[in-house]
N, C-alpha and C positions, 0 to 999 in steps of 0.2 A: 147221070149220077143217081143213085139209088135213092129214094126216099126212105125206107124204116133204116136203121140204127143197123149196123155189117156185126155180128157175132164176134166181137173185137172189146174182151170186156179188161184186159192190162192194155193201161196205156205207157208201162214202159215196153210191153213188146212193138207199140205202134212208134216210141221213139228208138227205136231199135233200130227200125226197117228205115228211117230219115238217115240215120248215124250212117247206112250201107249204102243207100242211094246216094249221099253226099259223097263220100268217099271215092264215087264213080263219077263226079263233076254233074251231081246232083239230077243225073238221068239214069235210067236204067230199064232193060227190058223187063216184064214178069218172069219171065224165062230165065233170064239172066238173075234173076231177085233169087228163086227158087235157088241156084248152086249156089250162091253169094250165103245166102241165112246156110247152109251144111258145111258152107267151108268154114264158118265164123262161129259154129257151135260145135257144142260136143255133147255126148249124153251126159247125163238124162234132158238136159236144157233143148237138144236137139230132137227130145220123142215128143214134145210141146210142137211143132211146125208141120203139119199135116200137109197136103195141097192143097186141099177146100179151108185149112186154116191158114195160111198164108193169103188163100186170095181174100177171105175178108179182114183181114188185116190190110190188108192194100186197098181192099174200101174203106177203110177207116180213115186211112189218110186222104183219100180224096169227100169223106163225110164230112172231114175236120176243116178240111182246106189246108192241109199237110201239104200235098200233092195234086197235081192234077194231070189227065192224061189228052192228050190230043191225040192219039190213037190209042186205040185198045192195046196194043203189045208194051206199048210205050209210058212210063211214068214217069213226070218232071218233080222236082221239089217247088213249092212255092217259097214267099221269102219267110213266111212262119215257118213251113218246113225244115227250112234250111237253119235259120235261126235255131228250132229247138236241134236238130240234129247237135249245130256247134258246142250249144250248153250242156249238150246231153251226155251222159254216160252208159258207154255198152254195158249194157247185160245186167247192171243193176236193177237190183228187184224192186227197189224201191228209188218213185221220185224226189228226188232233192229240188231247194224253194226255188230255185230259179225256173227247172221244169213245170214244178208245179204253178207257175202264173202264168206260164205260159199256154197251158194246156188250159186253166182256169178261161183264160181272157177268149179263148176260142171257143169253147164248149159253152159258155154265157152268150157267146153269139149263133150259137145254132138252134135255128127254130124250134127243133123238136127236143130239144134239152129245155128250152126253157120252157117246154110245155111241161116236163117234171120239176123245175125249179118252182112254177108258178103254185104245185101243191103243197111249198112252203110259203106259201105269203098272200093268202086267198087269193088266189087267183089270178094277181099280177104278178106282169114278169121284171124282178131288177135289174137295173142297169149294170149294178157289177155288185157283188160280195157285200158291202158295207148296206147298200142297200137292203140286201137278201138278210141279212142280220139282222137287221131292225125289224124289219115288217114281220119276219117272222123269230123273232125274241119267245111268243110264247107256246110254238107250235109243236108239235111232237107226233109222229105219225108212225101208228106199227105198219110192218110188211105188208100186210092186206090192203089197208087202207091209200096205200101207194096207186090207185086206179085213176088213170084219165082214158079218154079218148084212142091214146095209144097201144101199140102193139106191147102187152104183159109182158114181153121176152125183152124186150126194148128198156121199159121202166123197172122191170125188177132184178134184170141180168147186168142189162149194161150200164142204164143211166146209173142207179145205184153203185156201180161199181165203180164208175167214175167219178161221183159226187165223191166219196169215202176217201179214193186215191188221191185226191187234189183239196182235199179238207174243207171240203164246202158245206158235208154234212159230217155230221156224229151217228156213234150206234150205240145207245144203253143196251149192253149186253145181259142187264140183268131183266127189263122191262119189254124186249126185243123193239126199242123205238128208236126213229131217227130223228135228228133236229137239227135246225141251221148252226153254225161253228165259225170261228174266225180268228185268228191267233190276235192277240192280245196282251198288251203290256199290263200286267198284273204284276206288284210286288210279290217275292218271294214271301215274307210272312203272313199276307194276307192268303196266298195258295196255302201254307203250311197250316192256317188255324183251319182252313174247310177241310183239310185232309185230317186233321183231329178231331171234327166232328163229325166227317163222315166215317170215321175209325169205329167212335162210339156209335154210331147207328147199326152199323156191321158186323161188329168184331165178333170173332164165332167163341163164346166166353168157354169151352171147355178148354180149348189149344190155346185160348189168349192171345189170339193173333186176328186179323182181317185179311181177305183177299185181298190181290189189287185190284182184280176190275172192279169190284163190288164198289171200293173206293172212285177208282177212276169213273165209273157210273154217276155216280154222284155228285162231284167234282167238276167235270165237262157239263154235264147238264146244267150245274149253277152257274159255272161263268159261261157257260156256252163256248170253250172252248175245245181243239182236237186233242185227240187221243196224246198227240206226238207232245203236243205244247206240256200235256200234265206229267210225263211220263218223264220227260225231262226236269221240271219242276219238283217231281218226286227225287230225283237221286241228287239236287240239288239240295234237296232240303234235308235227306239222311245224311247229308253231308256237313250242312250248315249246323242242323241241331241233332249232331250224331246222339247226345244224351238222350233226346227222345224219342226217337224214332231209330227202328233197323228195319234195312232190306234183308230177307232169308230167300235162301236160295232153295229151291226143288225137284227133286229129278222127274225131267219129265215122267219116268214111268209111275210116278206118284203121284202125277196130279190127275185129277179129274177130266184131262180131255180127250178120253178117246175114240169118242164116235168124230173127233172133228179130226183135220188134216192138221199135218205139224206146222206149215203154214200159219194155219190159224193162234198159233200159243201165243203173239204179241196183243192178241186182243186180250188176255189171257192175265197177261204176264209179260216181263222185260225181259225181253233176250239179252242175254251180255256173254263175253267168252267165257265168262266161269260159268255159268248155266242160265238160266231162268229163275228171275227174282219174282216170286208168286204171292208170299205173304211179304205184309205191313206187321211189326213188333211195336208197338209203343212201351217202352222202357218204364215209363212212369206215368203215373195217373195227374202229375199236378197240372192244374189250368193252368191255359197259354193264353198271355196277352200279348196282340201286335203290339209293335213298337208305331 
């Protein structure tokens, strides 16, 4: 097995490759892997599978402890493997909570992850999440700063990547910093009043509006929650106190993102079928007391 970290930086395409392998009574050749991912995709999803990108993708399951191979042509599913494969859903771009613990509870157990977990918590490595939250409560590191021991490509390609996907870590998109994260039972009006003041801290007073990251930046950093937890919480709340708050919708070709990929607009902005919800409206100026 390979020691640095396999060029495998979505772990829904690494539960992808379980979902295929199971389906085959949870064995399967490389060979065999290679026409299985062409017959199971289609363009564009299918210009994403290279050869040298599927073979490390099939190191990733055996990095993970997905898989393992008693011969080289040969890949078995382990019982995590096979477990996330059951939970899992094809071709989804995005993991759902059951994936994501799954994926969490393995990546907290590999050496060399926890040598980038441990740059949120001086030094030591936690046991699991709850841990990692606390010790690191006041920690915030920009991209540079992400340096150990390890291979650069390792900690700022993949581990990062997987931290973000499984909501271990946060990205203040406005400050370019990450910090430790962890979904959390917060009252709805208590989210609603930090999003009224970080309205006021933000609000761009010509348009009368705020962005949302600008918001969501602010928001996640004070309760140290993810992106998903606020973003939810926010159309919860345009909902609950429609009086004072609206979601405005914006055509992508008008917003500001276009040195980044479309990908990227959720960090951005709320996808929804009616477009991209980009600004926060606050209706009215009067102060909000929780209940």
């Amino acid at each position: 097995m390979r020691t640095k970290a396999p060029r495998a930086d979505r772990l829904d395409k690494i539960r992808d490759i379980t979902i295929i392998v199971l389906k085959n009574n949870g064995h399967l050749t490389k060979i065999d892997l290679v026409q299985k991912i062409r017959n199971n995709l289609t363009p564009p999803q299918l210009n994403y599978w290279s050869i040298s990108n599927i073979r490390e993708y099939v190191a990733a399951l055996e990095f993970l402890k997905l898989a393992f191979s008693l011969r080289s042509k040969m890949i078995y599913l382990t019982t995590s493997g096979t477990l996330l494969a059951t939970k899992g859903i094809f071709g989804s771009p995005k993991l759902d909570e059951q994936e994501k613990q799954i994926f969490r509870q393995l990546i907290f157990q590999n050496q060399r992850f926890q040598v980038f977990l441990a740059l949120f918590t001086h030094g030591k490595v936690p046991k699991d999440l709850m841990e990692f939250l606390k010790i690191g409560e006041s920690i915030r590191l920009k991209l540079g700063e992400l340096e150990t021991n390890l291979d650069r490509r390792e900690v700022q390609d993949i581990f990062k990547s997987w931290a973000l996907s499984t909501e271990i870590i946060e990205w203040n998109v406005t400050t370019n910093e990450f910090f430790p994260v962890m979904k959390q039972d917060i009252p709805l009006n208590e989210i609603f009043a930090s999003i009224l003041n970080a309205y006021d801290e933000v609000e761009n007073r010509i348009i009368k509006r705020a962005e949302i990251y600008k918001i969501k930046d602010i928001v996640c950093q004070k309760h140290r929650i993810p992106c998903s937890q606020f973003y939810d919480s926010l159309i919860k709340a345009s909902k609950e106190y429609s009086d004072r708050i609206r979601l405005e919708v914006v055509p992508i070709t008008m917003m500001p993102l276009q040195k980044f990929k479309i990908e990227a607009t959720e960090r951005f902005g709320i996808v929804t079928q009616k477009g991209i919800y980009y600004y926060v409206k606050v209706l009215n100026s009067g102060g909000y007391h929780s209940e």
